[in-house]
C-alpha positions in Angstrom: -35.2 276.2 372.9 -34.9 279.8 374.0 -32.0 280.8 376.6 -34.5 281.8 379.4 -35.9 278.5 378.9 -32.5 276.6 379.0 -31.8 278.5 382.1 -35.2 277.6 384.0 -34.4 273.8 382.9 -31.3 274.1 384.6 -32.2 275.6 387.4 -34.5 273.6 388.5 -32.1 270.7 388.5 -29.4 272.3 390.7 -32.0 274.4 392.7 -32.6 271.1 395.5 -28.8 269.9 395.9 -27.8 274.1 396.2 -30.0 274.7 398.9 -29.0 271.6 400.6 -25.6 271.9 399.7 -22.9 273.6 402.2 -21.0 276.5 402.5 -17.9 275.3 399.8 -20.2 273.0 397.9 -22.8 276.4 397.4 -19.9 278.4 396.6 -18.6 275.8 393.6 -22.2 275.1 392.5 -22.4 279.1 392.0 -19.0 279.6 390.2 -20.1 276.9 388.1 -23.4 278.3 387.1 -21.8 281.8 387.0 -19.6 280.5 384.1 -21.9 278.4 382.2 -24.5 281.1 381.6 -22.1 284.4 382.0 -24.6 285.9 385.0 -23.5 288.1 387.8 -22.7 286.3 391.0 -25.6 287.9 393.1 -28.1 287.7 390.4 -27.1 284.1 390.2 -27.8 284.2 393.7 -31.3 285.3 393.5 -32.0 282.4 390.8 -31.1 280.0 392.8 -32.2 281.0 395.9 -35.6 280.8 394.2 -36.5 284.7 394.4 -36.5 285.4 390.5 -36.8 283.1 387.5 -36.0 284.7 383.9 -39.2 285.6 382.0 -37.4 286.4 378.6 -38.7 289.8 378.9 -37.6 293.1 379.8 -37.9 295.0 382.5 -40.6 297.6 383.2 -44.4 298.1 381.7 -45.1 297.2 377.9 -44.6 299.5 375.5 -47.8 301.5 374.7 -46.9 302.4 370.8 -45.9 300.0 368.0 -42.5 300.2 367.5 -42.8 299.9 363.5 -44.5 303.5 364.0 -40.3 304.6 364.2 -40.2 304.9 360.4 -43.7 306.1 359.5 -43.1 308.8 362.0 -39.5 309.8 360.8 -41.3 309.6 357.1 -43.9 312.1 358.2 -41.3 314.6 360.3 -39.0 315.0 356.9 -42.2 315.2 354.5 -43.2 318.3 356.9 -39.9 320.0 356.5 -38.5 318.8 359.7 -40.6 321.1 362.0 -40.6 320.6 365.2 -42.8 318.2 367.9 -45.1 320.6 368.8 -46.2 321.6 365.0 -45.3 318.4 364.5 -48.4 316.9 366.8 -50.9 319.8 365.5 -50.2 318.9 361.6 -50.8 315.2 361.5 -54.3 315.6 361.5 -54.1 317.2 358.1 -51.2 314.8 356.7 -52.0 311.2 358.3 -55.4 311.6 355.5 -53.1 311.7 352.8 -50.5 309.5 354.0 -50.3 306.0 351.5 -47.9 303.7 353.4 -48.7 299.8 352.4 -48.7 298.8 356.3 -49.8 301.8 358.0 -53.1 300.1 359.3 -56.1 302.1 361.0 -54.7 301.1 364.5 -51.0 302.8 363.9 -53.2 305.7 362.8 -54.8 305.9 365.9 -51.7 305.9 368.2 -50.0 308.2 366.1 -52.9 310.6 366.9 -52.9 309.6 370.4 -49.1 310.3 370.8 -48.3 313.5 372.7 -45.4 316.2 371.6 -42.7 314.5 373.8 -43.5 310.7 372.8 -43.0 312.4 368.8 -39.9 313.7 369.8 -38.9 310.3 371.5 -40.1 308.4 368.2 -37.9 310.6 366.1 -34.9 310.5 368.2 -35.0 307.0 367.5 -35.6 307.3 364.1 -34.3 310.2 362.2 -30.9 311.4 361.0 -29.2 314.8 362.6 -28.5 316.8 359.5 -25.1 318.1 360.8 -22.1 319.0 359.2 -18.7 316.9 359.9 -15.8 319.2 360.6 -12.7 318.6 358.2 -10.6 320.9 360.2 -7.0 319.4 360.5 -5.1 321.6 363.3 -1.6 322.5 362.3 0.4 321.7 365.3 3.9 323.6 364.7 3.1 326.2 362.0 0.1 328.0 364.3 3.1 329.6 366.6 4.1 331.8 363.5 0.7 333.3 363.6 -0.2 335.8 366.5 -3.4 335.1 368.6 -6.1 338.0 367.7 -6.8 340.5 370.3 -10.6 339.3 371.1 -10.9 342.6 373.3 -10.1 345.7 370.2 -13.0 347.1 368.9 -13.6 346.9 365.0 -14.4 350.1 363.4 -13.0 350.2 359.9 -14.0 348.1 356.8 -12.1 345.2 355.9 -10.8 343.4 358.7 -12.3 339.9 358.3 -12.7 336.1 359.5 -12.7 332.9 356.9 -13.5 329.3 357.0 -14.1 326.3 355.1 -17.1 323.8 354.7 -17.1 320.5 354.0 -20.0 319.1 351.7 -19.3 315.9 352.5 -22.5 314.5 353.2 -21.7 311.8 356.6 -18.3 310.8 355.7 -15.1 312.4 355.1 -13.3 309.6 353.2 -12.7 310.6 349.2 -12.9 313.8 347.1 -15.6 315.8 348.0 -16.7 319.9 347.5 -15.8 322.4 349.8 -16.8 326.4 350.4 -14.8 329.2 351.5 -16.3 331.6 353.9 -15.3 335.2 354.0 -17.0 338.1 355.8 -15.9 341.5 357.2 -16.5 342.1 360.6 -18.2 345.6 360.3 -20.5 345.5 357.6 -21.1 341.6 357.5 -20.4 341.7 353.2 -20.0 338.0 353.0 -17.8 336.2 349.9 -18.7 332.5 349.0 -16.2 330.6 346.3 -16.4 326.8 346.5 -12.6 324.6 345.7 -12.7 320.5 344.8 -10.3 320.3 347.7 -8.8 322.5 351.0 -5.2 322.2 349.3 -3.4 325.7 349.9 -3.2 326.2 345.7 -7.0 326.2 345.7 -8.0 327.9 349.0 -5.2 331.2 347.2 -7.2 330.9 344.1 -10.7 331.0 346.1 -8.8 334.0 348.2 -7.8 336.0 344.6 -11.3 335.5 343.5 -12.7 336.9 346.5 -10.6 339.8 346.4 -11.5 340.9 342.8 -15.2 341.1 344.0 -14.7 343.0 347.6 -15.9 346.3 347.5 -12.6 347.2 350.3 -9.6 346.2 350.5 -8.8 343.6 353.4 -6.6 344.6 356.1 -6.6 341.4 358.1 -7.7 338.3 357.8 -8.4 336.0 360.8 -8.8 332.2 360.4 -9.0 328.8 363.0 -5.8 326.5 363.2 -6.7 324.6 360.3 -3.7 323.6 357.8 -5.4 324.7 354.4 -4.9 328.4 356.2 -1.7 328.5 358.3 0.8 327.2 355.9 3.6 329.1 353.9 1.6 329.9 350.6 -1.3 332.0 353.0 0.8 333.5 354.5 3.3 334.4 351.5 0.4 335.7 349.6 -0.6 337.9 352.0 2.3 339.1 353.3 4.2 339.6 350.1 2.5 342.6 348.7 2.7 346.5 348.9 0.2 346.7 351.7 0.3 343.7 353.5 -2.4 341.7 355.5 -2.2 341.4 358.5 -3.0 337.6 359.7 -3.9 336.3 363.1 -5.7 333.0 364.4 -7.9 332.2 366.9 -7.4 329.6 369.8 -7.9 325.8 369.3 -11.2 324.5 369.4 -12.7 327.7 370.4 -15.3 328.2 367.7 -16.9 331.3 369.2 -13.4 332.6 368.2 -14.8 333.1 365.3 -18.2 333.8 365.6 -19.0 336.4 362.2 -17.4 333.3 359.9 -18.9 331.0 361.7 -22.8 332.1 362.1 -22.3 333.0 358.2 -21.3 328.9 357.2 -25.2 327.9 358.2 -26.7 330.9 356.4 -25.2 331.4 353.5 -23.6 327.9 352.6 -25.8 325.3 354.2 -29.0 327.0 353.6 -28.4 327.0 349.4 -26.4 323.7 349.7 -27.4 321.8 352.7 -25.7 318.7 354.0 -25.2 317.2 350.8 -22.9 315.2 349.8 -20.8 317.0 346.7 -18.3 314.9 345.1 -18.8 315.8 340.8 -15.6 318.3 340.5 -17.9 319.4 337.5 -20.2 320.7 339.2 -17.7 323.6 341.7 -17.7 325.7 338.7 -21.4 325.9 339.0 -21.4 326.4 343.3 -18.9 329.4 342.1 -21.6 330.7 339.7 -24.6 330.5 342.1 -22.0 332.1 345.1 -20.7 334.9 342.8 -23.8 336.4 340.8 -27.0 335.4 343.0 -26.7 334.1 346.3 -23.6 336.9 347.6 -25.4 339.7 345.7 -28.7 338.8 347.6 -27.4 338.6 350.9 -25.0 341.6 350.7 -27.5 344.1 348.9 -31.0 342.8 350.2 -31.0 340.7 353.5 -30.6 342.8 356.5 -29.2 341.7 359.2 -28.8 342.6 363.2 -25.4 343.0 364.9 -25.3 342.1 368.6 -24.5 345.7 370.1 -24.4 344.5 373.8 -25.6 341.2 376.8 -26.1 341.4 380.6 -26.7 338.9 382.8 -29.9 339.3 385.1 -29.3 336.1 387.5 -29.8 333.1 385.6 -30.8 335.0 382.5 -29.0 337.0 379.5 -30.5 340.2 378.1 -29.3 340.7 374.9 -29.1 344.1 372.7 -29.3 344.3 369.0 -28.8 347.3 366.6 -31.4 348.0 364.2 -31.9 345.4 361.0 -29.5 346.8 358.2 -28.1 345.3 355.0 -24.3 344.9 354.5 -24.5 347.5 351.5 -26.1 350.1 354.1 -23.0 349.4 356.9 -20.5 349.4 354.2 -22.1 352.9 352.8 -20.9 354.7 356.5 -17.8 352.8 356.8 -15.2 355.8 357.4 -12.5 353.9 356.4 -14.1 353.5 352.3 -13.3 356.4 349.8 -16.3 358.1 348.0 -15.0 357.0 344.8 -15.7 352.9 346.0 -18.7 354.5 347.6 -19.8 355.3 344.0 -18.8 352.3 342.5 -21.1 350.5 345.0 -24.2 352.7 344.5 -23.9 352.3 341.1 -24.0 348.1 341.0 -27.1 348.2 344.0 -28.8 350.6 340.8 -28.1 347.8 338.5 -29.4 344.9 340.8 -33.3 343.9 341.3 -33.9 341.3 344.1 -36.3 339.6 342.8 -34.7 338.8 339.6 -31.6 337.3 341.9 -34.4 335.3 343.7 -35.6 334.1 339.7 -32.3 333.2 338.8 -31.2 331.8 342.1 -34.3 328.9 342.0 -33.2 328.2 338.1 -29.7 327.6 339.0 -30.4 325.6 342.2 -32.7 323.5 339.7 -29.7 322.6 337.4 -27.1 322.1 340.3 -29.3 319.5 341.9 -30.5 318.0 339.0 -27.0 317.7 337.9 -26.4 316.2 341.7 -28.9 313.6 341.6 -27.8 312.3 337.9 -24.1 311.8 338.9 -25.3 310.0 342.3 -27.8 307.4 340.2 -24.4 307.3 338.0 -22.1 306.2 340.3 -24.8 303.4 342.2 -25.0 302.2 338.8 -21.5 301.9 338.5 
C-alpha cells in the first residue's frame, strides 16, 4: 500500500475522536500524527480537520508533454550543433524525418512539433550538459604580495606588454593528471602564443614560457598574470627577473576575471574552439597539442583572422554603446607597432610571404583528425582496462 493511502486509512480512524476530542486531547492526537507521518503541524491540521485528503499527486495541472521527450530532445539539440531554441524549433521539421530512435512513437513526434521555443529551452535545461570549463586556478595566498597590482588605468602603446593563463582540459572533473594550455597574448597587437604542459607545475609552465619566447616576433616587456600558484612562485619570477632586460611582472586582483580580459577572451577562441571541453589525460598526446598550437592554429590566427579592439563604451540610460576599431589581423597591428625595429619588421614580412591560409586550414583539419583519433583510442583503452 502506497503512503497516501496509509495516510487516508489512518485518518479516517482518528478523524471522529479528534473532532470530538478537547483542547489537550486535540493537541496530543496532532503531535502524535505529526510524528508518525513527519507532516507539518498546520497541514496536519487541515487533514484532520477534513479540508484536504492526500491524492498522491502533485500540485498544479498535468503536464502537457511526455517527459521521456527530455532525452530525444537533448539528442536532437547536440546532433544540430547545439544551436539555439529558436533555430532549434524551425529545424525539427527537417530532422524529426530522419530521426530513428526505437521508442520515439508518432505521438512524441507530434508534441515535439507542437512545442514552442521556450518549452525547447525548458526540455533542454532539464536535459543537456553545460559545456563549461572548470577553473583549476589555485590562489597563492602569501607569495601574491611580492607581485605589484597592474595599473588598470595606463594606456598600452608599445608591443610586448602581455597577459597569460592556463586552461584546464579536464573534461568535468579535476581529480588526476590531465592536459593543460598556456595562453599568452600582447595587449596591442592581440599576437596570441598557445603551448600545452602535462601539468601547471612551475618547471613546465618556464619551459611553455621559453617556447613562447623563441616564437614572439617582440620581445616581452611585462607579463601580467591572475593569482594562480603555477605563476607567482619563485622560478616565474626568477626567470623573468634574472636576465639583462628584465620583465616586468604584475598581477591582477582576486577573482576579478575582467582583470584580464585580452588572456581571457583569447582561452575560448583559440584553445576551446580547436580543443573543446575535452577531457585530455594521454601525456602522449601534449607533444601533438604543441604541434597543432605552434605551426597551424597560432599562425592562422596571428596572420589571417582579423580581429576588432574595443576603442571605446557609453552608457545611454539603461543601455551601453560600444565602439570598435576597424577588423585588423595581429600581423597588421604588429606592422605599426612603434616600439618594433624594421629589421623584426622584415623578418615578419618575410614568414607572412612564406604562409598560405588555406594550406594552414588543410593541415589544421589533418592534424585535428589524428589528435582525436588518438583521443578516442586511449579513452576505449582505459574503459577496457
Amino acid at each position: 500500500m502506497k503512503r497516501h493511502e496509509l495516510i487516508k486509512d489512518h485518518i479516517k480512524r482518528i478523524q471522529d475522536r479528534y473532532r470530538d476530542a478537547p483542547k489537550d486531547r486535540k493537541k496530543t492526537i496532532l503531535t502524535e500524527f505529526c510524528h508518525t507521518w513527519g507532516v507539518g503541524r498546520m497541514y496536519a491540521i487541515r487533514l484532520l480537520g477534513g479540508k484536504r485528503l492526500p491524492s498522491g499527486k502533485g500540485a498544479g495541472r498535468p503536464s502537457k508533454y511526455d517527459g521521456r521527450l527530455v532525452e530525444h530532445i537533448t539528442v536532437l539539440w547536440a546532433s544540430m550543433e547545439r544551436i539555439c531554441p529558436k533555430r532549434m524549433k524551425a529545424a525539427l521539421r527537417i530532422w524529426l524525418p530522419f530521426y530513428r530512435a526505437p521508442d520515439f512513437d508518432p505521438k512524441l513526434k507530434a508534441q515535439v512539433l507542437d512545442m514552442s521555443a521556450s518549452t525547447l529551452e525548458r526540455f533542454l535545461k532539464r536535459g543537456r550538459k553545460t559545456l563549461k570549463g572548470l577553473s583549476g586556478t589555485k590562489r597563492a595566498k602569501f607569495f601574491k604580495y611580492k607581485i605589484p597590482l597592474n595599473v588598470f588605468e595606463q594606456k598600452i602603446v608599445n608591443a610586448g606588454h602581455t597577459n597569460t593563463d592556463t586552461v584546464a582540459h579536464c573534461g568535468d572533473s579535476l581529480q588526476g593528471d590531465f592536459a593543460w594550455s598556456l595562453t599568452l597574448t600582447d595587449r596591442l597587437t592581440a599576437w596570441t602564443e598557445n603551448r600545452a604542459t602535462f601539468s601547471k607545475d612551475s618547471r613546465e609552465i618556464k619551459k611553455a614560457l621559453e617556447s613562447i619566447e623563441t616564437t614572439l616576433p617582440f620581445r616581452i616587456l611585462s607579463l601580467q598574470s591572475d593569482c594562480g600558484t603555477e605563476f607567482l612562485n619563485y622560478r616565474i619570477m626568477r626567470y623573468l627577473q634574472n636576465r639583462p632586460q628584465s620583465i616586468i611582472m604584475t598581477r591582477s586582483r582576486p577573482y576579478h576575471k575582467n582583470d584580464n580580459a585580452h588572456v581571457e577572451q583569447k582561452n575560448f577562441t583559440h584553445v576551446r574552439q580547436v580543443f573543446g571541453y575535452d577531457r585530455i589525460e594521454q601525456e602522449a598526446l601534449v607533444a601533438l597539442m604543441n604541434e597543432i598550437y605552434r605551426d597551424y592554429w597560432n599562425p592562422l590566427h596571428n596572420f589571417f583572422l582579423p580581429s576588432m579592439r574595443l576603442i571605446e563604451k557609453e552608457r545611454y540610460g539603461s543601455r551601453i554603446k560600444k565602439r570598435y576599431d576597424l577588423p585588423t589581423t595581429p600581423y597588421e597591428r604588429f606592422m605599426l607597432a612603434p616600439n618594433v625595429s624594421e629589421e623584426r619588421k622584415e623578418q615578419l614580412k618575410a614568414r607572412f610571404k612564406t604562409l598560405n591560409p588555406f594550406e594552414l586550414k588543410q593541415g589544421l583539419e589533418k592534424k585535428l583528425e589524428v589528435f582525436y583519433c588518438l583521443l578516442r583510442q586511449g579513452k576505449a583503452g582505459k574503459k577496457a582496462a
